[in-house]
MARVOTI-941108 format. One line per 2 residues: number of its first residue (from 1); for each residue x, y, z of C-alpha. Coordinates in steps of 0.1 Angstrom, whole numbers. Each point is the difference from the previous one (the first is absolute). Layout:
REM residues N
NUM) X Y Z  ...
END
This chain:
REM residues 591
1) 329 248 116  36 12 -16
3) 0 33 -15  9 -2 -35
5) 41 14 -7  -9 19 -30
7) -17 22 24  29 6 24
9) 36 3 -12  21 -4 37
11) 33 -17 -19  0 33 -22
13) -3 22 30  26 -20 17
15) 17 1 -24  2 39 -3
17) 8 3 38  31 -22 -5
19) 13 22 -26  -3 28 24
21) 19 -17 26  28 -6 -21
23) 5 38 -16  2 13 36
25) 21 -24 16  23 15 -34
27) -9 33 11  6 -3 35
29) 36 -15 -8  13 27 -22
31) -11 24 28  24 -16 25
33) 25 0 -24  -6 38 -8
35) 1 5 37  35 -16 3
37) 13 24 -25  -10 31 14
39) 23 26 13  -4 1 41
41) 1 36 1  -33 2 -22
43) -28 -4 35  -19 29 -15
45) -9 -19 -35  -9 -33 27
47) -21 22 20  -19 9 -32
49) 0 -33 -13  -14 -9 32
51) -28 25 -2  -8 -8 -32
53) 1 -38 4  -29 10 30
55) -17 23 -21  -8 -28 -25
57) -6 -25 29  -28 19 14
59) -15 5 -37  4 -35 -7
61) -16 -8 31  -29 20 -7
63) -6 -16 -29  1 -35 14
65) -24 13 23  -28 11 -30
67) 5 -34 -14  -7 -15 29
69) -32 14 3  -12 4 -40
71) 19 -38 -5  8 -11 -34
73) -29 -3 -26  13 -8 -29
75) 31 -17 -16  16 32 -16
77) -3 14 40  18 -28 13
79) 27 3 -28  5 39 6
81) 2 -4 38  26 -26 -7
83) 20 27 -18  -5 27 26
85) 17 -27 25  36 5 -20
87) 12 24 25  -14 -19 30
89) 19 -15 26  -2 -39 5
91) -25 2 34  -24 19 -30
93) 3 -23 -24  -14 -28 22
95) -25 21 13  -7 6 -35
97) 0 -39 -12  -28 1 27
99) -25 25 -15  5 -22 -33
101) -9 -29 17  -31 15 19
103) -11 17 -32  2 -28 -18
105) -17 -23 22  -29 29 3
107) -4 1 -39  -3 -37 -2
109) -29 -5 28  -15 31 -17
111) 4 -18 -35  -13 -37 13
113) -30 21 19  -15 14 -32
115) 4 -33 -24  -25 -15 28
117) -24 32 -5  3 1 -38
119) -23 -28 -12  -29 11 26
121) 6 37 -19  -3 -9 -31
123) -26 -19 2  -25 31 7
125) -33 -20 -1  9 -20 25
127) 16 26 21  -34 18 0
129) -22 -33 8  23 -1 30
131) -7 35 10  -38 -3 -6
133) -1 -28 23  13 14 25
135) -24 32 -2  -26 -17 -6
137) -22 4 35  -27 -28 14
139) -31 1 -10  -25 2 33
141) -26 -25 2  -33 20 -2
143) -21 -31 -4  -8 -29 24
145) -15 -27 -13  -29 -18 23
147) -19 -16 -25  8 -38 -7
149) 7 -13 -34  -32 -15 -7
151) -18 30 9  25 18 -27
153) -5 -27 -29  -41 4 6
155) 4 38 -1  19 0 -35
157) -25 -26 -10  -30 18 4
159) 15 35 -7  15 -14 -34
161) 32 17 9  35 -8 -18
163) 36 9 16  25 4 -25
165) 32 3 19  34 -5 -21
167) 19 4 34  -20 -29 21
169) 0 24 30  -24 -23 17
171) -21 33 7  -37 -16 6
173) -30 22 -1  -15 16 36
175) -39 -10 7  -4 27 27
177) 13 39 10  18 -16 29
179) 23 -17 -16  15 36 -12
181) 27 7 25  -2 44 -12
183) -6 31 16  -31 0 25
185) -10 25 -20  -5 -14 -32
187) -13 -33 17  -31 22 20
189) -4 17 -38  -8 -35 -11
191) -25 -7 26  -29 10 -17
193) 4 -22 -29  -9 -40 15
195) 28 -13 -18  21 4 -29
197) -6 -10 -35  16 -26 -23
199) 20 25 -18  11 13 32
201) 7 -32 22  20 -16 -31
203) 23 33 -9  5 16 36
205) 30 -24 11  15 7 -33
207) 0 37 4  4 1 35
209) 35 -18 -5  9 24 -25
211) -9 -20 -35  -12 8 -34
213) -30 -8 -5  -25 -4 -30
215) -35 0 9  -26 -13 -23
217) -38 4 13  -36 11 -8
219) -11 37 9  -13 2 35
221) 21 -27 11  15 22 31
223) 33 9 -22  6 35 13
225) 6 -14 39  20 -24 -17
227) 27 25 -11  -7 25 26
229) 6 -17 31  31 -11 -10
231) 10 33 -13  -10 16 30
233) 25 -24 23  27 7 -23
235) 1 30 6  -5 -1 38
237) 38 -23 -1  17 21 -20
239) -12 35 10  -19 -6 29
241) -27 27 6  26 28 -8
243) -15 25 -31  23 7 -28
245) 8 41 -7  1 -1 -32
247) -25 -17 -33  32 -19 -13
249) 0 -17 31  -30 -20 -9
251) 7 -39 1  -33 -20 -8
253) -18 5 -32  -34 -12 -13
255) -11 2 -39  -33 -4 -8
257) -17 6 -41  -30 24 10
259) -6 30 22  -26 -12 19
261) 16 -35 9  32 23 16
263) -25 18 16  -15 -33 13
265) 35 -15 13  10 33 14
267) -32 -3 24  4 -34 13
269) 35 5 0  0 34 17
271) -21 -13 25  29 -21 10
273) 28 19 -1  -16 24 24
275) -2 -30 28  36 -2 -2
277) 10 41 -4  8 -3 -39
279) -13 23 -30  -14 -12 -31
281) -8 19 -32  -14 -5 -32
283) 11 17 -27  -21 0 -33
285) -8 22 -31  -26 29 -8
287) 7 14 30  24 29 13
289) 35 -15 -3  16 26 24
291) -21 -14 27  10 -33 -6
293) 38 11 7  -7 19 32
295) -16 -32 13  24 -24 -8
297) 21 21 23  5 -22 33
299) -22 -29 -16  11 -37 3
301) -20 -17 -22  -13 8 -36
303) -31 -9 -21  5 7 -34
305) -15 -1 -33  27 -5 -32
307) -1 33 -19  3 27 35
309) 24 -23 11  23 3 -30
311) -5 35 0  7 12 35
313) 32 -28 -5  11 25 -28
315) -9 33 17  25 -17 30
317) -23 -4 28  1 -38 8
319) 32 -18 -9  -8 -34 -6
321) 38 -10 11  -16 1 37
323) -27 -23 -10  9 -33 20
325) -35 -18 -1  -22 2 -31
327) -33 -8 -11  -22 -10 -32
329) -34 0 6  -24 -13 -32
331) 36 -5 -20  -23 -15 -28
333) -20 30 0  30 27 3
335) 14 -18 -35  -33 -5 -18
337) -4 36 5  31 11 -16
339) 19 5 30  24 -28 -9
341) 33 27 -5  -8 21 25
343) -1 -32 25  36 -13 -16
345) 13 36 7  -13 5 35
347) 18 -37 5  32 9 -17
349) 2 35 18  -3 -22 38
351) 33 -15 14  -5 -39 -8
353) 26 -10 31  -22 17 20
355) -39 -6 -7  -24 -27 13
357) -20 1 -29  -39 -12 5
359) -26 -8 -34  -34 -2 2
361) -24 -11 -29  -34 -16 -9
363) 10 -16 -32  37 -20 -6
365) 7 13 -38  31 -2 -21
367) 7 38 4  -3 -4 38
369) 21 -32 1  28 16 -22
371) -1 31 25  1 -18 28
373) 30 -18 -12  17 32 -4
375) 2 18 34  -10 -29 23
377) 23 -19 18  -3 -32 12
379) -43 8 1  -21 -25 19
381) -28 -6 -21  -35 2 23
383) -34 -12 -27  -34 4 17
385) -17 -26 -21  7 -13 -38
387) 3 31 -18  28 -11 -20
389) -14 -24 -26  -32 24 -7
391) -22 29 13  -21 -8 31
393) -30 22 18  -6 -1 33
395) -23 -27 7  -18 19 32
397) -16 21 -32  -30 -12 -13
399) 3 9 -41  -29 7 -24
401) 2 11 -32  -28 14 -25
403) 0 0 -34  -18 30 -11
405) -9 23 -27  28 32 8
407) -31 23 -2  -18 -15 25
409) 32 6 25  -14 29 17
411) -39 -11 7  19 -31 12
413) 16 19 22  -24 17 15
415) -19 -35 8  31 -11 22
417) 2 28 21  -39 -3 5
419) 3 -35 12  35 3 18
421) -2 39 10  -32 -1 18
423) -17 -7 36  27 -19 17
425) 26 1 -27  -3 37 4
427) 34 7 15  18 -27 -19
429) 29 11 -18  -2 -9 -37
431) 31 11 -24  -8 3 -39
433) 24 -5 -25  3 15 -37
435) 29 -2 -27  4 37 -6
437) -2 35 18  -23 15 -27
439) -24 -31 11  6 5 33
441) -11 36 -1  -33 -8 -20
443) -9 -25 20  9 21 32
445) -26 27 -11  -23 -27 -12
447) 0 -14 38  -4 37 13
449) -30 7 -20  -16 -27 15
451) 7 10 35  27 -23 14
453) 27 15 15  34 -6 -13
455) 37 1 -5  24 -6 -25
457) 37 -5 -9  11 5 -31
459) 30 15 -21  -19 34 -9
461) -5 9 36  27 13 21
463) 18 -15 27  -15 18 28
465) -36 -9 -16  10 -37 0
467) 16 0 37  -34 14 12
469) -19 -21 -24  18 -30 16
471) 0 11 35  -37 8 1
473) -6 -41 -14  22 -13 27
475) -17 21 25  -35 -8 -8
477) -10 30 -9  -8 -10 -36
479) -11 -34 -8  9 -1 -37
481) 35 4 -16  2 -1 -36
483) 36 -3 -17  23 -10 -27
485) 30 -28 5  15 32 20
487) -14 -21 29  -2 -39 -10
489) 37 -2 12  9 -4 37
491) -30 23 17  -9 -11 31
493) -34 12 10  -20 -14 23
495) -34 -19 2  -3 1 -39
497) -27 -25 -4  -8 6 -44
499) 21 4 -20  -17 8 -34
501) 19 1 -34  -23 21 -22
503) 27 -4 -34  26 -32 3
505) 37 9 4  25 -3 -31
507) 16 -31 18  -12 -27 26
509) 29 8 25  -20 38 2
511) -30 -19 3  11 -22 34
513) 18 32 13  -37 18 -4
515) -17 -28 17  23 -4 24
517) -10 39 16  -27 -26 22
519) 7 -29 13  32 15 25
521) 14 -13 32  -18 -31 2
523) -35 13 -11  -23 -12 -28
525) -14 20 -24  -13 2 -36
527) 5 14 -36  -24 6 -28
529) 15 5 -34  -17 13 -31
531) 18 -21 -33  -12 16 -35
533) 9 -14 -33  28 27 -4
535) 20 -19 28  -9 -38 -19
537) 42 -4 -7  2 1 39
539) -24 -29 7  27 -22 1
541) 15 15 23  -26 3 28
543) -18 -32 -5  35 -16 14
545) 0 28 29  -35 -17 10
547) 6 -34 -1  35 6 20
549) -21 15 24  -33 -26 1
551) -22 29 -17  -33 -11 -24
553) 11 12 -36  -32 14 -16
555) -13 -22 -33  -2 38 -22
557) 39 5 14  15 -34 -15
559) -24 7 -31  35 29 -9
561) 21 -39 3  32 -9 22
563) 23 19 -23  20 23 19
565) 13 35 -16  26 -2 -28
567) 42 4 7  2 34 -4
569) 36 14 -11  18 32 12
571) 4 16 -30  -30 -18 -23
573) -28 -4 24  -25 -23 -7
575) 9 -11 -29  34 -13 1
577) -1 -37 -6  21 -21 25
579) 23 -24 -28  28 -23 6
581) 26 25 -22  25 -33 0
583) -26 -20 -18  8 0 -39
585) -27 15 -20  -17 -26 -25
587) 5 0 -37  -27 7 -19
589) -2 -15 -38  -30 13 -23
591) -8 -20 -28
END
């Protein structure tokens, strides 16, 4: 390719040397003829002459020298070294002609360099999909597939699983722990367990390769191994088992809506992170918040309800900039709860180039849709089961409901832990439900009076009373746990085997979350539910959880009807009225 001559002007540089040759040939003439007309007795005025004449050879020839080096850079410095080569003799001026030639040459490969760069620069989207591409480092397989496809397509078949994947990674779930090609470690951890669940044989080659992922599945489904695994070998290839000086150096991050569900994740998680030589924390409210700092000195992993998080974020002891690998657990819980800001600003306040973000839910909402669409990238979409088109129990639960004068609640009561409480039932765990703390508390002393020993969880006790309260149930050593909705969400305790709902929640999602404290990891288990008249606009509502899951509906319960409880508005409750505002109203004439 010919560089362009608007760029290069050699015939006017030529064209200046030329000129130059010409007024010293005049020059050098009228200095002979000078030299014929001096005197000969004048040798002292030569000698000077001829000193002179060196003088300003030896300056000249310094200067040719420095332009030499520097070379000409621009037009107006090739036109003033012309000039300075007046005085030069005719060996100079060629030598000169030379450095214009050179210079000019120089300047043009210079010129016809950049015009090929230009387009590439200016162009600064592409420039940077260049430079990601070659950053971007390999992936390392940390799954081996051994299962065949048929043995794949009857898995998803009778796991009623769905794979959303908008990137066709060809990413099939694992049916074994062998098939995870991770740290020893992690793989003996996994050991006790026989082998994983749906939830976590669908989404663990997605966040093992380093995906988004959006998990929808019921409560005791195994969810918290299905983030944690894969957070812990995260952090084993990017750290390795090196500990972190300083809280701002914390990279993974777990939000969860209630205390005692962080509490729950931090346990199974910490038990972990230990195998492999991490620290975990859990950071919550109602407790000492300078505490909370001095641990997150040194700690890897963090456990963390909304509200403490948001506040030690402020008070500058976790930056959330470090976060690389984030997680939602119960996202439809965190925003049904109020926490939907707080989530957007823990999002915003992360480093989007940077985080693997993972969600985990029970129910697939608008509001959880709409976030997810916001701060995920790319997500797989994992769904235990149909939970999208409407609410579903677990079907391991066996439901009965009785309808029930609400003052015959407590006598009732007392009749079910007689029959399930009792000889060989006697160490059965049975958790009791009721709609508000001031309940709660009445019945609690109720209970006590009687002589049954028992704990309780609600929002008037402290958190130290509901840690031990909890502990004590998991433990064994008490056998009944009453509580609020504190801990329908996400609990996972052990060998529930009755679950009894003493007052029906405001909403049927509270009231498969309750039911589903039994029924865990594979086990059967039961609920009883007390329905009064007071809860008829929710009958709707729970005669389609029953049927969804195979349950008897009683004849007294469909005697409240089918109808399901009134649109309810933001602003005017109940008793806005859903109207098509484009339809024109209709013209009334009186006679």
């Amino acid at each position: 390719m010919t560089v362009p001559e608007e760029d290069i002007d050699i015939a006017g540089a030529t064209k200046g040397v030329e000129k130059t040759k010409a007024r010293l040939s005049k020059k050098l003439a009228t200095k002979e003829k000078l030299a014929e007309k001096r005197p000969a007795d004048a040798p002292d005025s030569t000698a000077q002459e001829q000193s002179k004449e060196k003088k300003e050879k030896k300056e000249k020839k310094e200067k040719k020298e420095k332009r030499q080096k520097k070379g000409v850079e621009n037009s107006e410095e090739t036109s003033n070294g012309v000039q300075d080569a007046s005085e030069a003799t005719p060996t100079e001026i060629n030598d000169i002609s030379e450095i214009v030639a050179k210079s000019l040459k120089k300047r043009s490969k210079e010129k016809y360099r950049d015009s090929k760069k230009r387009p590439l620069e200016e162009n600064v989207e592409e420039v940077a999909a260049v430079e990601a591409k070659k950053s971007k480092k390999s992936i390392p397989t940390t799954v081996t597939a051994s299962a065949t496809d048929a043995d794949i397509d009857k898995f998803l078949t009778d796991s009623a699983i769905t794979i959303s994947d908008p990137l066709d990674s060809g990413l099939t779930p694992i049916l074994s722990f062998e098939e995870l090609n991770i740290d020893n470690r992690v793989l003996g951890f996994l050991k006790k367990y026989p082998k994983p669940t749906p939830i976590q044989s669908a989404s663990w080659p997605f966040l093992l390769a380093g995906r988004d992922l959006i998990g929808v599945a019921e409560t005791g489904s195994g969810k918290t191994m299905a983030f944690a695994v894969p957070a812990v070998a995260y952090l084993l290839s990017t750290i390795g088992t090196k500990k972190p000086k300083a809280a701002t150096n914390v990279s993974v991050l777990i939000v969860s809506p209630t205390r005692e569900l962080a509490l729950q994740i931090h346990e199974n998680l910490d038990d972990l992170a230990k195998e492999v030589n991490f620290k975990s924390i859990c950071v919550y409210g109602g407790v000492s918040k300078d505490d909370q700092k001095r641990d997150l000195i040194g700690a890897n992993v963090v456990v963390a309800t909304p509200g403490r998080l948001i506040d030690l974020v402020n008070d500058g002891a976790i930056d959330l900039q470090k976060i690389t690998y984030l997680v939602l657990d119960e996202a439809d819980r965190m925003l049904e709860k109020g926490f939907e800001e707080d989530i957007k600003r823990i999002m915003q306040s992360t480093d989007a180039s940077k985080r693997k973000t993972v969600m985990f839910t029970a129910t697939w909402p608008p509001s959880v849709r709409d976030l997810a669409s916001q701060f995920l990238n790319n997500p797989v979409k994992v769904m235990i089961g149909d939970r999208e088109s409407e609410l579903k129990a677990n079907n391991r639960i066996e439901q009965v409901v009785e309808v029930i004068d609400p003052r015959q609640k407590e006598q009732r009561l007392l009749q079910l832990l007689r029959q399930y409480h009792s000889g060989a039932s006697r160490n059965d765990k049975i958790l009791i439900f009721a709609l508000y703390k001031k309940e709660a508390a009445r019945v609690e002393r109720f209970l006590q009076s009687k002589g049954y020993k028992i704990a309780a969880i609600h929002g008037d006790l402290s958190q130290a009373q509901r840690t031990n309260a909890l502990d004590n149930f998991k433990s064994g050593a008490v056998k009944l746990l009453l509580a609020t909705d504190v801990a329908a969400r996400g609990l996972d305790i052990p060998a529930v085997t009755l679950v009894i709902n003493l007052t029906f929640p405001l909403t049927a999602e509270d009231y498969v979350h309750r039911i589903g404290r039994t029924g865990r990891a594979g086990q059967s288990g039961k609920a009883i539910t007390f329905f009064t008249e007071h809860e008829k606009h929710l009958s709707g509502a729970l005669i389609n959880v029953l049927r969804s899951a195979d349950q008897p509906v009683p004849e007294e319960l469909l005697k409240f009807g089918g109808h399901t409880k009134k649109k309810e508005h933001s602003v005017y409750g109940a008793f806005y009225k859903d109207v098509d505002l484009n339809q024109k109203a209709k013209k009334i004439v009186f006679d």
